[in-house]
KOLVOLO-442753 format. One record per residue (C-alpha): x, y, z. Coordinates in steps of 0.001 Angstrom, whole numbers, plus 524288, in hexadecimal, padded with zeros to 5 digits. Each point is the difference from the previous one (the first is absolute). Layout:
BEGIN
XYZ;...
***
This chain:
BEGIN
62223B7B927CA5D;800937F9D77F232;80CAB7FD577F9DE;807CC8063D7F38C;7FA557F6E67F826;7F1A97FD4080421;7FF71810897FD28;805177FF167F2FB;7F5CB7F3B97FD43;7F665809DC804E1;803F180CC57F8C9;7FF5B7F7C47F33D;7F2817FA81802A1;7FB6B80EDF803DC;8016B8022C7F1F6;7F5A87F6A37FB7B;7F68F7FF0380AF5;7FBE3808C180D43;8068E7F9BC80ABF;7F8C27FD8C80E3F;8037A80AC68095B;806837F71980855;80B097FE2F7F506;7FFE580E4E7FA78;802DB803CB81045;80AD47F5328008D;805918034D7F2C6;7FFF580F1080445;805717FC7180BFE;80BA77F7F77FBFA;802DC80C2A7F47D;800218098F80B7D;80A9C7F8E1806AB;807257F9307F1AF;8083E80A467F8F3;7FF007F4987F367;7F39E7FCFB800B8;7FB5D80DB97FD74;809CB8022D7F50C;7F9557F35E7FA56;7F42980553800ED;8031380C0E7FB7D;806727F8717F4DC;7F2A77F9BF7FA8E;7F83680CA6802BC;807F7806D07F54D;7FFA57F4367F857;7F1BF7FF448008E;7FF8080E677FAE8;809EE7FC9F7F56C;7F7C07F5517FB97;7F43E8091B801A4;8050C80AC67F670;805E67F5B97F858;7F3547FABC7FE23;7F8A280DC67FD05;80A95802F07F4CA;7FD9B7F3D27F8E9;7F2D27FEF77FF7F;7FE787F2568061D;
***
């Protein structure tokens, strides 16, 4: 199983490219079983949509 920090490396780089499914399974694995790692990734989900809506009320 990865570590704390290789899945936060990993949910970072999911938001700029598709990972290989052997990382996405690993990642999903280790936020089954991490209580902080899923709040992390929770974390930059909403920030992604902040930055989405952000985005759509500026115009940019």
């Amino acid at each position: 199983m990865i570590t704390c920090r290789e899945a936060t490396r990993l949910a970072v780089q999911a938001e700029d490219r598709s990972l290989p499914l052997t990382q996405r399974l690993s990642m999903r694995l280790h936020q089954r079983v991490c209580r902080n790692c899923r709040a992390f990734a929770r974390q930059l989900a909403l920030m992604q949509k902040a930055s989405a809506r952000w985005r759509q009320y500026s115009g940019d």
